[in-house]
C-alpha positions as CSV (number, residue, x, y, z in Angstrom):
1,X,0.0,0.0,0.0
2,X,1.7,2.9,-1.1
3,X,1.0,5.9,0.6
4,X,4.2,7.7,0.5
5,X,2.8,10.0,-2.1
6,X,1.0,12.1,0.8
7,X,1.9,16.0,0.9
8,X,3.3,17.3,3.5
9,X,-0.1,17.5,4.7
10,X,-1.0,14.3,4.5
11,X,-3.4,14.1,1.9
12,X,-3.1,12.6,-1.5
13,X,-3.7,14.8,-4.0
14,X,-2.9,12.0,-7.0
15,X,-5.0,9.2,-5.6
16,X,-6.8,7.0,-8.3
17,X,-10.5,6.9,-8.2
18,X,-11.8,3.5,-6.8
19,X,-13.0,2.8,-10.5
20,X,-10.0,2.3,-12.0
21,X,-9.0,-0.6,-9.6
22,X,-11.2,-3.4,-10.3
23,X,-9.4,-5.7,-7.7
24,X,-10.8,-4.2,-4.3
25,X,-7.9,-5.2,-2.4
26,X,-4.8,-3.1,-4.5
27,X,-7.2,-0.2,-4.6
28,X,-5.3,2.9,-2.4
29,X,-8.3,3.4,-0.8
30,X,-8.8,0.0,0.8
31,X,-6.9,-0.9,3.7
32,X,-6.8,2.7,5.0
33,X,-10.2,2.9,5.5
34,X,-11.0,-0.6,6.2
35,X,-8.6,0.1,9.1
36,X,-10.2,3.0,10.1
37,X,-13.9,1.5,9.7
38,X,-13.0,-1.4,11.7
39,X,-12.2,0.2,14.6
40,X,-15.2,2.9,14.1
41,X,-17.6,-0.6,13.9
42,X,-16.3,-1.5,17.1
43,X,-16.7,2.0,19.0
44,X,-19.8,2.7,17.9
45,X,-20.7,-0.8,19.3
46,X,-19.3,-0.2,22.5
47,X,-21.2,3.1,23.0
48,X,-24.4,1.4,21.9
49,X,-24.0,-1.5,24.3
50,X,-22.8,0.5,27.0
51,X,-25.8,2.5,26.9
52,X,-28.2,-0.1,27.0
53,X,-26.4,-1.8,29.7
54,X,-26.6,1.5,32.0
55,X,-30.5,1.8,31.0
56,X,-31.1,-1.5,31.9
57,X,-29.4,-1.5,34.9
58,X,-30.8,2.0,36.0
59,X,-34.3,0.6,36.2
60,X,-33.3,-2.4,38.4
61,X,-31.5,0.4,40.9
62,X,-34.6,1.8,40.7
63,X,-33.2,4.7,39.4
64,X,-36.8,7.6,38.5
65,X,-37.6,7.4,35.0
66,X,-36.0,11.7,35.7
67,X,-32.9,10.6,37.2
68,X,-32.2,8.2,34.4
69,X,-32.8,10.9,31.7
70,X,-30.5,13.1,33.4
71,X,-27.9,10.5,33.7
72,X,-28.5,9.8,29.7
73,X,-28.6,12.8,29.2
74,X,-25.0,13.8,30.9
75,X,-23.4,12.0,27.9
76,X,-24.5,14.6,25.3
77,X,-23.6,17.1,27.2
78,X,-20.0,15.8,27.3
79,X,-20.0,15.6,23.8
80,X,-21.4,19.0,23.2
81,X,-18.5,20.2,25.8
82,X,-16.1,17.5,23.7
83,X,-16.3,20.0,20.9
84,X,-14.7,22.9,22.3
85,X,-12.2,20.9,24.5
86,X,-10.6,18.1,22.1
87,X,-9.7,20.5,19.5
88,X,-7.5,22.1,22.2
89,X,-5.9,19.1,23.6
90,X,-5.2,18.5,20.0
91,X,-4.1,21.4,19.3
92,X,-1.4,21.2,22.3
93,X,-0.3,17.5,22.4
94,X,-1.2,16.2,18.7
95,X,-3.8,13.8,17.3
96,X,-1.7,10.6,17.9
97,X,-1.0,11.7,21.7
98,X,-5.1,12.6,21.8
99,X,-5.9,9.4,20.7
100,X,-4.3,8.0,23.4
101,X,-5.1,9.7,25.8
102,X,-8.7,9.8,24.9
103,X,-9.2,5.8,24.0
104,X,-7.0,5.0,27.5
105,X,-10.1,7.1,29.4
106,X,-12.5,6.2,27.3
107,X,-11.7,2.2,27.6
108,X,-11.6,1.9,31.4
109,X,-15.0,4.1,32.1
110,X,-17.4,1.0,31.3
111,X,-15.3,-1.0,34.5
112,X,-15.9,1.9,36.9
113,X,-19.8,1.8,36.1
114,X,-19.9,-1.8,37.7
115,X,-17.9,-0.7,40.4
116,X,-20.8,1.7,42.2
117,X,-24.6,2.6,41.3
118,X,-24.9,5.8,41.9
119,X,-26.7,8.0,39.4
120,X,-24.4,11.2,40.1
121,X,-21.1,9.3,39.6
122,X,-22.7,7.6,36.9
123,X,-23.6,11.2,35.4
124,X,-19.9,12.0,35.6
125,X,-18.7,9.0,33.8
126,X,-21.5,9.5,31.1
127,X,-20.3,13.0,30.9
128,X,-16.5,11.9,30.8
129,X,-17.2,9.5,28.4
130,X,-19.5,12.0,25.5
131,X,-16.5,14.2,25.9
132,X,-13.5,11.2,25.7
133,X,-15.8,9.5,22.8
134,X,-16.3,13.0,20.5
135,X,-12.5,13.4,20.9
136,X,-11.9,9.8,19.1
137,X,-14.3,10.5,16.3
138,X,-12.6,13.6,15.8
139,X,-9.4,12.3,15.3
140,X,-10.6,9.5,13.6
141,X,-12.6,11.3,11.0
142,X,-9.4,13.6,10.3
143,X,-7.5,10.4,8.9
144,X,-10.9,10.0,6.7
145,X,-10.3,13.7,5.7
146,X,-7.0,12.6,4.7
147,X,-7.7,9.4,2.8
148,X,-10.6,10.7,0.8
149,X,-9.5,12.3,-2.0
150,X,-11.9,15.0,-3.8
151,X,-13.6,12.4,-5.9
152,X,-14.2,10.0,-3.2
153,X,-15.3,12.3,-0.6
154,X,-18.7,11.8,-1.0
155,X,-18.5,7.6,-1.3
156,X,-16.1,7.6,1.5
157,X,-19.1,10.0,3.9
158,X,-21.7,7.6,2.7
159,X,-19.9,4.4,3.5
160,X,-19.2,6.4,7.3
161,X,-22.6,6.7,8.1
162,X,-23.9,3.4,7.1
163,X,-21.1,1.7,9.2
164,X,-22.2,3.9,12.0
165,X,-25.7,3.4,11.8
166,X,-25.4,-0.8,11.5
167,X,-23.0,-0.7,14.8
168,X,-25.4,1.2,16.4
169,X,-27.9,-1.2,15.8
170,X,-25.8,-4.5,15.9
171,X,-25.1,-3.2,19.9
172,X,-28.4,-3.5,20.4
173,X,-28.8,-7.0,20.3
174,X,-24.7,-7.5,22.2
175,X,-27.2,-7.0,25.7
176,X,-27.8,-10.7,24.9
177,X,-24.7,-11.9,25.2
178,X,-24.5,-11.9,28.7
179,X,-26.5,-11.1,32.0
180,X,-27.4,-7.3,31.3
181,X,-27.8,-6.9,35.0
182,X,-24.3,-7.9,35.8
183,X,-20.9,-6.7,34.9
184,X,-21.1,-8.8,31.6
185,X,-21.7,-6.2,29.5
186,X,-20.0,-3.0,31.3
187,X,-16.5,-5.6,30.5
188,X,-17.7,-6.0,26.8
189,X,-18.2,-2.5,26.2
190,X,-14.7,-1.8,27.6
191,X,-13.0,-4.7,25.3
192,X,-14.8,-3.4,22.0
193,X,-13.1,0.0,23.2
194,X,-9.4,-1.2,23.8
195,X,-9.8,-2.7,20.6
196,X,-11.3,-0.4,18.4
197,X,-7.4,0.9,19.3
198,X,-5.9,-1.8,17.5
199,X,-6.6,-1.1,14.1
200,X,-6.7,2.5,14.5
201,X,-3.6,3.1,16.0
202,X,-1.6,0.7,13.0
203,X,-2.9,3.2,10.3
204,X,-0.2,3.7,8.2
205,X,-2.1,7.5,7.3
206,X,0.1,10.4,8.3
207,X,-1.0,12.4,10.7
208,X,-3.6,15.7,9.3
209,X,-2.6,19.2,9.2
210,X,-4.6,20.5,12.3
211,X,-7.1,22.8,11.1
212,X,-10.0,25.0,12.7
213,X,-13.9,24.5,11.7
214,X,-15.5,27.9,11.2
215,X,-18.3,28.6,13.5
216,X,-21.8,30.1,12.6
217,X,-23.5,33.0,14.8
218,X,-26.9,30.8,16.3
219,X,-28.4,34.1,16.1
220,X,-27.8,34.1,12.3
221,X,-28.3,30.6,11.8
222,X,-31.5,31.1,13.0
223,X,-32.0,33.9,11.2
224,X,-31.3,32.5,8.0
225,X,-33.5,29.5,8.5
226,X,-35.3,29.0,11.7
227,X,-37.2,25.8,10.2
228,X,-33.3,24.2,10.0
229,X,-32.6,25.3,13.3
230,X,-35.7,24.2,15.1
231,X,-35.9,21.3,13.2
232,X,-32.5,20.5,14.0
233,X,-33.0,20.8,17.8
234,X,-35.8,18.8,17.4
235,X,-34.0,16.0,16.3
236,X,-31.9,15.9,19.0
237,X,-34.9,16.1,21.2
238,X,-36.2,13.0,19.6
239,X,-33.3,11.0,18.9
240,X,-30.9,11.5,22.0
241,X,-34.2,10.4,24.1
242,X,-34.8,6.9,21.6
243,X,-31.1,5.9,22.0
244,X,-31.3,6.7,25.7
245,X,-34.7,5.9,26.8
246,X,-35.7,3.3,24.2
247,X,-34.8,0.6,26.4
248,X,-36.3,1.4,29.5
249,X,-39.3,1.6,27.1
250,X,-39.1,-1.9,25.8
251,X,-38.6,-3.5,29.3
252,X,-41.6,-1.2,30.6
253,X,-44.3,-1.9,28.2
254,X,-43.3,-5.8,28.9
255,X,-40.9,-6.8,26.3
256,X,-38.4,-9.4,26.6
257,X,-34.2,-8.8,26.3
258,X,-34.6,-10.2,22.6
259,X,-37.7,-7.9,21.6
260,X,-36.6,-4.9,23.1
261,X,-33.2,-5.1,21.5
262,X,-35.0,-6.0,18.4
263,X,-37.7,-3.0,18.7
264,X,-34.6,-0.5,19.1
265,X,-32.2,-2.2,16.0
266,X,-35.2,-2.5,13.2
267,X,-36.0,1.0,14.4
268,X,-32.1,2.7,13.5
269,X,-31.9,0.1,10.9
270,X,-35.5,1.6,9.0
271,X,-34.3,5.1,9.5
272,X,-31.1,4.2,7.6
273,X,-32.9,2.4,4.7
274,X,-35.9,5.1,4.5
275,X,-33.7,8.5,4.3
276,X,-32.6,7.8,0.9
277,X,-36.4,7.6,-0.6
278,X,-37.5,10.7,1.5
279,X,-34.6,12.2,0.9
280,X,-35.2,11.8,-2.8
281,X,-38.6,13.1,-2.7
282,X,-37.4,16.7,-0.8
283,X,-34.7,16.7,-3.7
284,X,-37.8,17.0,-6.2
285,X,-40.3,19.0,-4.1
286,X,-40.4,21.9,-1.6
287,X,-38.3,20.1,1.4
288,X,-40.3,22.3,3.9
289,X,-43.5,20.3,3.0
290,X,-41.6,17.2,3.3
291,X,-40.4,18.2,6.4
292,X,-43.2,18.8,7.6
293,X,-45.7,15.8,6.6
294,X,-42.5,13.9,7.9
295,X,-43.0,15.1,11.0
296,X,-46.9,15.2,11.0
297,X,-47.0,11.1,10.0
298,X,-44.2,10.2,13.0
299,X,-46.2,12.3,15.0
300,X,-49.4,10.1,14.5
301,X,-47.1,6.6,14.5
302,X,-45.8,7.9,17.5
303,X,-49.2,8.4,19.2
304,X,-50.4,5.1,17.9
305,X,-47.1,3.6,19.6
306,X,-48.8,5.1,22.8
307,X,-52.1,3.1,22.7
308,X,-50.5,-0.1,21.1
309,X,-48.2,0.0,23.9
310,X,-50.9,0.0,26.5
311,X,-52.9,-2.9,24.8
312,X,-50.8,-4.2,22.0
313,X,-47.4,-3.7,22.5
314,X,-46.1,-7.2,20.2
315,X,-47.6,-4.6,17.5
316,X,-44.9,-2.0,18.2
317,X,-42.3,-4.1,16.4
318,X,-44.0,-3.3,13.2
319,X,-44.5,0.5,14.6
320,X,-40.9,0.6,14.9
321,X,-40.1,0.6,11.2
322,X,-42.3,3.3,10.6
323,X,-41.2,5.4,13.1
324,X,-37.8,4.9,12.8
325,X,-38.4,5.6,8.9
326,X,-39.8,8.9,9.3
327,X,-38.3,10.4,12.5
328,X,-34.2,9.8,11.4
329,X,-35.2,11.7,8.4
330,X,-35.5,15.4,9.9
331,X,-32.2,15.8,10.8
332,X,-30.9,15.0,7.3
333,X,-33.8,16.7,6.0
334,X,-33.2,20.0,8.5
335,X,-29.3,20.2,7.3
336,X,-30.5,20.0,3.6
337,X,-33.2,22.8,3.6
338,X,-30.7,25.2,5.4
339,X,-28.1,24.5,2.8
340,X,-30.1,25.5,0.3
341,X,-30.7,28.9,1.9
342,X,-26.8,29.4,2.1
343,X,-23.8,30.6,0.3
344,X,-22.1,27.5,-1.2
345,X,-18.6,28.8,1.1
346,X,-20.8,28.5,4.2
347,X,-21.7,25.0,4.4
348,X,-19.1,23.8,7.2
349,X,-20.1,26.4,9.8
350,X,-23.7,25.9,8.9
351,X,-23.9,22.8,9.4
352,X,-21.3,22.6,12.8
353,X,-24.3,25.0,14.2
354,X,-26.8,22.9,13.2
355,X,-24.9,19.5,14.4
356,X,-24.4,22.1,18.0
357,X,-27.9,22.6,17.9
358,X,-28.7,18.9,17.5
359,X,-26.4,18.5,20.8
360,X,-28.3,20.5,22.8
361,X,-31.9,19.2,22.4
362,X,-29.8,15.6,22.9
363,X,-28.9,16.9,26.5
364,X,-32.4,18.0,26.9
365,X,-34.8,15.3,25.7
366,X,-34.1,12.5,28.1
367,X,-34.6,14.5,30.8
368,X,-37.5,16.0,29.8
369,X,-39.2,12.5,29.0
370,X,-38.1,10.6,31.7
371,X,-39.8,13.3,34.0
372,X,-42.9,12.7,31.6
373,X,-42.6,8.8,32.6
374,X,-42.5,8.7,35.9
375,X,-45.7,10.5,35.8
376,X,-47.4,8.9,33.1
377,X,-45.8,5.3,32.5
378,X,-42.9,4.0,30.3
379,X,-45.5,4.0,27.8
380,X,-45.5,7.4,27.3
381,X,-42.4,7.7,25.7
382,X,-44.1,7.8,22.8
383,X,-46.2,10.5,23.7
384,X,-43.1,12.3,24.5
385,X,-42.4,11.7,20.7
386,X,-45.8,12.9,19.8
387,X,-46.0,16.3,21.7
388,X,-42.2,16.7,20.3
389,X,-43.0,15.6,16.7
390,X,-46.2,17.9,16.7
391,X,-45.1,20.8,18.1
392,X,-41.9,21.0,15.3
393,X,-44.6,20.1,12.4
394,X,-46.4,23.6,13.8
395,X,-43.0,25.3,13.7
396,X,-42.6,24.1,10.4
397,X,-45.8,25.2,9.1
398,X,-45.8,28.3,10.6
399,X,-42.6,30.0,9.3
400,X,-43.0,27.7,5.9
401,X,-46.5,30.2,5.7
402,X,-45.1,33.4,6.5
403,X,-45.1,36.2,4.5
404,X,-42.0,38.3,3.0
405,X,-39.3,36.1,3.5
406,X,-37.2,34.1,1.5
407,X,-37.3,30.6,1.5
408,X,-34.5,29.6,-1.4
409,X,-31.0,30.2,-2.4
410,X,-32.0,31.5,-6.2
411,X,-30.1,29.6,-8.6
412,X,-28.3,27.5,-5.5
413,X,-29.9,24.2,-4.4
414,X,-28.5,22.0,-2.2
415,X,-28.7,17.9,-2.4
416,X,-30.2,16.1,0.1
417,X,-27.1,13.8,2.3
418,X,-28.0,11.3,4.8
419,X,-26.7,12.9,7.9
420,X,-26.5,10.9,11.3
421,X,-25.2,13.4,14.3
422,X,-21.2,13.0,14.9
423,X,-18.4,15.6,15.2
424,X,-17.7,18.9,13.1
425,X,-14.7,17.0,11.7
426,X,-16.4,14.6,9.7
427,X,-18.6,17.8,7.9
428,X,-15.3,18.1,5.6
429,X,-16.3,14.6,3.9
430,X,-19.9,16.3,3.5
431,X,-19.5,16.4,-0.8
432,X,-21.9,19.3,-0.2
433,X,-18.6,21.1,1.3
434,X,-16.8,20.5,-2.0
435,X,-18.6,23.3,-3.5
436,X,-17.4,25.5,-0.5
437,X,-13.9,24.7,-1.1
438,X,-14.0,25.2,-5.0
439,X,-16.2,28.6,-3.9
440,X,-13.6,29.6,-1.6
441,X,-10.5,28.8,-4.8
442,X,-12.5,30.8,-7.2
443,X,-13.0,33.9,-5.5
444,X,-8.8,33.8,-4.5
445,X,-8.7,33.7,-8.2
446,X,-11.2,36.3,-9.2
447,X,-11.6,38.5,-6.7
């Protein structure tokens, strides 16, 4: 594998499209990222498992459905804090030294979990470890940066994102491997971390030129498109509260280990397989009214889900994959409409405030809808989803209607890219920013 044509910089600005190596395995492009994918499978599994096994074990503490939200909800707030922090410790010890560091803390956090229930150390280490894991996929996704050329950028995103979302739901089902209530599967989600190092850390790929992600006023993100923003937000809302709460859900409403793992995988895995379609249809038509019927049919599966779960819960399996199909669309769907109110040059620090934004409602949601079942039931998770759902499809509609402002970039349209929520780095692989970077060239050369 010959990668000693890298620039000083580390990228490799002669690297042959994948086409024109019909043998997979001498293609540049292979073992560098199957490296690199390999050890992203096995972190992502990790996190999954891990945070299964601390909402499992949070209901048999007897933990309130509020103090496990808030203990969910601690690790996206350590990631949202990750991305101000890493880029500093990078910045000051490298991204080889970071990595270390980072995947050293990361890897032993799981053990200290099964060492004491107490929902306020348990907050820290969630926190610790949204901070120690944003840090990993930041340095990780830099390597991608450097091993996608500009033709492959957008293959190379894609690929990310789908290995992303199958770990995610593959941890899912890992819960079965052992005695969720024990320290089974705290040790398993400290393995997968310590070696998700191994094939990392033997990557061959020079280490990238350290570089600083532009950041967008909120005020004028908002500004610019308050449907993106809020929708956005929303998402986080929605989905930081399925990944952490979804569990406690399927144990509540009377589901076995097996179904509830299988509720929560055919769930991530439908809103994986469905963003293409939808995200196809809001290429053709007016992605506000996608957005919005988007979030007015999840809204009515959600409140189904809320009376099937009281009577009919077997039924929620089925549920699932239209849920899941509809509701892991409006991120991807959010990020597209606000691109296409944008200046080509401003995609990166659009998007970083609308991946911040997504953060935030992360931190908030579990909180918010644990509260709402301790009153209410585990059941109403999904009325959670419903008031959440509802209230953004009347956001939507609302500044989609008003009068005297501009909804479209004229002569500027954005495609739609299946987005799942990860660090600022991994927006550089976004082929969207392509046309930022060839915006940025021509105005250097016509000024």
């Amino acid at each position: 594998m010959a990668l000693r044509h890298m620039d000083p910089g580390g990228r490799l600005p002669n690297l042959p499209r994948a086409d024109t190596y019909p043998d997979l395995l001498v293609n540049p492009l292979f073992w560098p990222l199957a490296s690199l994918f390999s050890g992203v499978a096995m972190l992502v599994v990790g996190i999954a498992l891990l945070s299964v096994a601390i909402s499992s074990q949070a209901s048999t503490a007897q933990f309130s459905g509020l103090v496990t939200g808030m203990v969910m909800s601690a690790y996206f707030a350590g990631f949202v804090y990750g991305t101000y922090a890493c880029p500093r410790l990078i910045k000051r010890v490298g991204y080889i030294r970071a990595f270390a560091v980072l995947a050293s803390v990361a890897s032993a956090l799981p053990m200290l979990h099964a060492l004491w229930t107490n929902p306020w150390f348990w907050g820290g280490l969630r926190f610790t470890t949204g901070l120690c894991i944003v840090g990993l996929y930041m340095v990780i996704e830099s390597w991608l940066n450097v091993v996608a050329g500009s033709e492959d950028r957008g293959k190379v995103f894609a690929a990310y994102m789908t290995v992303s979302c199958v770990s995610m739901a593959l941890g899912q089902w890992l819960i079965l491997a052992g005695d969720r209530f024990g320290f089974v599967p705290f040790a398993f989600a400290s393995i997968l971390f310590s070696f998700a190092l191994v094939p990392t850390t033997m990557t061959t790929i020079a280490e990238p030129v350290q570089t600083d992600t532009p950041a967008l006023s909120m005020r004028r993100l908002f500004a610019v498109s308050p449907i993106g923003a809020l929708a956005s937000m929303g998402s986080g809302l929605i989905n930081g509260t399925f990944f952490s709460l979804g569990n406690v859900f399927g144990h509540g409403v009377g589901f076995s280990d097996g179904r509830t793992a299988t509720f929560m995988a055919i769930t991530i895995l439908s809103g994986a397989v469905f963003q293409w379609p939808i995200g196809h249809l809001s290429d053709r038509y007016d992605r506000r009214w996608v957005l919005f019927w988007v979030c007015v049919g999840a809204c009515a599966f959600a409140f189904l889900g809320f009376y099937l779960a009281r009577e009919f819960e077997n039924l929620l399996l089925v549920l699932g994959v239209a849920f899941g199909a509809l509701v892991f669309a409006v991120y991807g769907l959010s990020v597209a409409h606000t691109n296409d109110l944008i200046d080509p040059s401003e995609v990166l620090e659009t998007t970083g405030g609308l991946l911040l934004l997504y953060g935030i409602g992360a931190t908030i949601g579990p909180t918010l809808a644990g509260g709402l079942m301790d009153v209410l039931g585990p059941e109403s998770l999904m009325l959670y989803f419903a008031l959440m759902l509802g209230l953004l499809a009347l956001a939507v509609w609302f500044f989609a209607t008003r009068k005297g402002r501009t909804f479209s970039n004229p002569g500027h349209s954005s495609d739609y890219v299946r987005m799942e929520a990860s660090s600022l780095v991994v927006l550089q692989l976004d082929p969207r920013a392509a046309k930022r970077q060839a915006t940025i060239e021509a105005q250097e050369v016509h000024p």
